[in-house]
C-alpha positions as CSV (number, residue, x, y, z in Angstrom):
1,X,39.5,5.2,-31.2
2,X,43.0,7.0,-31.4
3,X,45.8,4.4,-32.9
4,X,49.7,5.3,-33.2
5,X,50.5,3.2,-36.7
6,X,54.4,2.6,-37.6
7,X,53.5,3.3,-41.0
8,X,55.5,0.9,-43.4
9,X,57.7,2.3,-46.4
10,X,56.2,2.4,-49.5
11,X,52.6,3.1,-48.1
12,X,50.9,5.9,-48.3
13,X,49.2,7.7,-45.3
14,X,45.9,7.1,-47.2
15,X,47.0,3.4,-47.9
16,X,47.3,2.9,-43.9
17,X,43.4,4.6,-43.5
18,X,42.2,2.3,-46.1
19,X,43.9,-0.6,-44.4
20,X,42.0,0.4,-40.6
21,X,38.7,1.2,-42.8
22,X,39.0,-2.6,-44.1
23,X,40.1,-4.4,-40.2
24,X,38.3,-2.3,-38.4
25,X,35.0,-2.0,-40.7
26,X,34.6,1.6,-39.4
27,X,33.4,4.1,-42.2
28,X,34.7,7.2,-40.7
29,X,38.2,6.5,-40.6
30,X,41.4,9.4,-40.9
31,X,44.8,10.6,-39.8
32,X,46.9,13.3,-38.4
33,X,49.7,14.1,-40.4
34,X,50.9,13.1,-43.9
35,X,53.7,10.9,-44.0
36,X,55.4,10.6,-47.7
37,X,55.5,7.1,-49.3
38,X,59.2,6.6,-48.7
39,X,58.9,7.6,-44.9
40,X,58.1,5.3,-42.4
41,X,57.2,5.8,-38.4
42,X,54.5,7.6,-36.5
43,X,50.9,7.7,-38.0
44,X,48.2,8.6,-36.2
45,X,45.1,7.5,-37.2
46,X,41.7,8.2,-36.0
47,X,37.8,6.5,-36.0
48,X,34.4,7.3,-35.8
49,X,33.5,10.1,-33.7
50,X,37.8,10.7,-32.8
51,X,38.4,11.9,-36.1
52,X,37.6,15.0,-34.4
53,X,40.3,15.1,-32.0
54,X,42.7,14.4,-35.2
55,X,43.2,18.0,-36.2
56,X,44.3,18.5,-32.4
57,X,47.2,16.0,-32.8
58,X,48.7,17.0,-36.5
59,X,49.5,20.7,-35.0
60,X,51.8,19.4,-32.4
61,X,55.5,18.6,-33.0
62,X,57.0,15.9,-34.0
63,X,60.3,14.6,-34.1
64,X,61.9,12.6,-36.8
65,X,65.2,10.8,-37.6
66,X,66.6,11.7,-41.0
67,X,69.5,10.3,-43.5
68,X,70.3,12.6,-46.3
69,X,72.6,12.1,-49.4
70,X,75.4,14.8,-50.2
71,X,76.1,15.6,-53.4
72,X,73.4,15.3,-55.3
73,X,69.7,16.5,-55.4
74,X,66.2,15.2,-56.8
75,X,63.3,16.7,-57.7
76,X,61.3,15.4,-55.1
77,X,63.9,16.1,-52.2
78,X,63.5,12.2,-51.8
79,X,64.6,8.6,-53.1
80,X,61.1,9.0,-55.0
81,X,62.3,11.7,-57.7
82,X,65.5,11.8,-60.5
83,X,68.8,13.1,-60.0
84,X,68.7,16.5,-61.3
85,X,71.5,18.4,-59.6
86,X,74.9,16.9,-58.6
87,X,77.7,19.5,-56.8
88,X,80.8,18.5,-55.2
89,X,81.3,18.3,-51.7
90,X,83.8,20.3,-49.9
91,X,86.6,19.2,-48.6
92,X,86.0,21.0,-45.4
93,X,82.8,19.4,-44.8
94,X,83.2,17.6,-41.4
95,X,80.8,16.9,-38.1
96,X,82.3,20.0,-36.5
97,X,81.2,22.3,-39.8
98,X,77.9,20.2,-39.7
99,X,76.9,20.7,-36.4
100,X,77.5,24.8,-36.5
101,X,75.4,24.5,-39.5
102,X,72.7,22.7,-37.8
103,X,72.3,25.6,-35.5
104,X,72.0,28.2,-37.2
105,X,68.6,26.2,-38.4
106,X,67.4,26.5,-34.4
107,X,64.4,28.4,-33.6
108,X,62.4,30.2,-36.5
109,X,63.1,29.8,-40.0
110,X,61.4,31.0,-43.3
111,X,61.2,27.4,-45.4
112,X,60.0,27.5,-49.1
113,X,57.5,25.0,-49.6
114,X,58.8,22.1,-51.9
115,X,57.0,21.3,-55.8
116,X,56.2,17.8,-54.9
117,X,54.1,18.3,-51.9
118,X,50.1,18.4,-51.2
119,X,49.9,22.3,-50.5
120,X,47.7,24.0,-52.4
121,X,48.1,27.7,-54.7
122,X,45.5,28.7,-56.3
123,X,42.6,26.0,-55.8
124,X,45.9,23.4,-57.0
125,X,48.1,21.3,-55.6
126,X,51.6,21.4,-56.1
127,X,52.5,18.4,-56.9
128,X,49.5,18.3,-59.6
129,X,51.7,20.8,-61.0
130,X,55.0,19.3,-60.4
131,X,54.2,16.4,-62.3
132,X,53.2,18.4,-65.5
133,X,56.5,20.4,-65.2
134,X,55.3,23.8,-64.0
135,X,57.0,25.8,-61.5
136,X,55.1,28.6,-59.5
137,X,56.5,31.1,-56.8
138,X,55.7,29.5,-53.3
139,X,56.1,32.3,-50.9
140,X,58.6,31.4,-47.9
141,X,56.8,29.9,-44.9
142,X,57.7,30.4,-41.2
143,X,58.7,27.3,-39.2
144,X,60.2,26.5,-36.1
145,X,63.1,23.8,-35.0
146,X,63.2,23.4,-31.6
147,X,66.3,20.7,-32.1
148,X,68.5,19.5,-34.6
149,X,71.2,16.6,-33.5
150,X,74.1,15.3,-35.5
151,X,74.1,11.1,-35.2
152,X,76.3,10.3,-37.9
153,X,78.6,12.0,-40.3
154,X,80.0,9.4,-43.1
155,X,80.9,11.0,-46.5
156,X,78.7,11.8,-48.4
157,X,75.4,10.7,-45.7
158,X,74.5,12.8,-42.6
159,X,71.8,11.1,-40.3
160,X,70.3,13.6,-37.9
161,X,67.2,14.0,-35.4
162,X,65.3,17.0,-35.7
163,X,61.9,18.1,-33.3
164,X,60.1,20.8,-35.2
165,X,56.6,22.7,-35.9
166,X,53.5,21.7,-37.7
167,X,54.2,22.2,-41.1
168,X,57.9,21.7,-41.3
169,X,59.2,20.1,-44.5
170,X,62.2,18.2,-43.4
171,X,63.1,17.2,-47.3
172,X,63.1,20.5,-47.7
173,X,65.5,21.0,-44.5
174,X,67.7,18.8,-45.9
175,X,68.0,20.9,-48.9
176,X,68.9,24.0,-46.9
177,X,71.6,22.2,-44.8
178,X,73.4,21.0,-47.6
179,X,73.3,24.3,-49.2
180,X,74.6,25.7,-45.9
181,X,77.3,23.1,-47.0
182,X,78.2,24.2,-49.8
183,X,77.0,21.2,-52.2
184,X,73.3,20.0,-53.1
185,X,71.4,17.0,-51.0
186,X,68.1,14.6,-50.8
187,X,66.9,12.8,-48.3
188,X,67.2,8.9,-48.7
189,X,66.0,7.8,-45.2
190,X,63.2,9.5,-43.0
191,X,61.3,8.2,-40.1
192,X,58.5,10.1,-37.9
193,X,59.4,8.9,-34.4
194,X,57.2,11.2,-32.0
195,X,54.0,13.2,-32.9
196,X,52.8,15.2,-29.8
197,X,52.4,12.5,-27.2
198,X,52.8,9.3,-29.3
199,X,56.3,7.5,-29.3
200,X,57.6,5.2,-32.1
201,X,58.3,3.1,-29.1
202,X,54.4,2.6,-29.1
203,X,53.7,2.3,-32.7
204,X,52.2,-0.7,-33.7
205,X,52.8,-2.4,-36.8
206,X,50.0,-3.2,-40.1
207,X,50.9,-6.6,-38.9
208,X,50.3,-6.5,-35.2
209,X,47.4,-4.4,-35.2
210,X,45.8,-6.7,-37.4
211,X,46.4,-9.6,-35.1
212,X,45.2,-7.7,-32.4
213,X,42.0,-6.8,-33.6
214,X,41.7,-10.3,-34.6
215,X,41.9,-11.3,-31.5
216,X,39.6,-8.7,-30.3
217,X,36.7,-9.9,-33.3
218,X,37.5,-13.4,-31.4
């Protein structure tokens, strides 16, 4: 079976498989596309002999809503990391500067791959490295962003929706807008809300699924 999960803050993407593996006593049990701990929405997650049709779903797009922080950046790009960079931000820095900046990010863009993230140099992943305090050239990668929408400008938060490729780091986005800017940034707020096909509008909760299936056992 194919499930679309609203995956809760806090939980990992392997934390949601382990949950399904436990209700749904299914050995074979994965998903498409990592979502970070602090992130929440669309998870797909896969079982038995539909794992297979997993690897299908993670290339698509997928859409997301994101809130990032002005002003200051983190290690991680995220809530998860420390401060370690704190700029001011100009005073021209207003939703009509924004939104030119937010397209010039249209189409394809070369996007350095962040420290803190599961991609692997060498036979290592980064964040293995990260969290020892060793940097290592990450050559620029090649995404795409089919859209990027301002929501809400209120000093010093911007909350925008952005549909991109596989691949696409939107912490890392985040960085490079508020660069554009003229000042640093993080992201405090992200939710997946479409992955190919599957709509946050669909997602079911840990909670509900597991009183569905108890039902279903029933």
């Amino acid at each position: 079976m194919i499930y679309n999960l609203n995956k809760p803050v806090d939980w990992t993407s392997f934390d949601v498989v382990k949950k399904i593996r436990t209700i749904t006593k299914e050995k074979k049990v994965g998903h498409g596309g990592t979502l970070d701990p602090f992130a929440t929405g669309v998870l797909i997650v896969g079982t038995g002999r539909d794992t297979k049709r997993l690897g299908e779903i993670s290339s698509t797009d997928k859409k997301y809503k994101a809130t990032m922080m002005l002003g200051s950046e983190t290690d991680t790009l995220d809530t998860e990391g420390v401060i370690v960079k704190t700029l001011p931000i100009p005073e021209n820095c207003n939703s009509t500067t924004i939104n030119n900046v937010l397209k010039d990010f249209l189409g394809t863009y070369l996007q350095i791959p962040p420290m803190f993230s599961a991609k692997k140099i060498n036979g290592k992943k980064l964040y293995e490295l990260a969290r020892k305090n060793i940097t290592v050239h990450r050559e620029p990668v090649p995404v795409n962003i089919h859209d990027i929408t301002l929501i809400d400008f209120t000093t010093p938060q911007i909350t925008f929706t952005v549909t991109c490729s596989k691949g696409t780091y939107v912490r890392v986005l985040a960085k490079d807008i508020a660069e554009k800017l003229g000042t640093c940034g993080y992201l405090v707020q992200l939710e997946r809300t479409r992955v190919g096909n599957y709509d946050i509008e669909d997602a079911l909760t840990m909670m509900d699924f597991e009183k569905q299936w108890s039902f279903i056992e029933a």
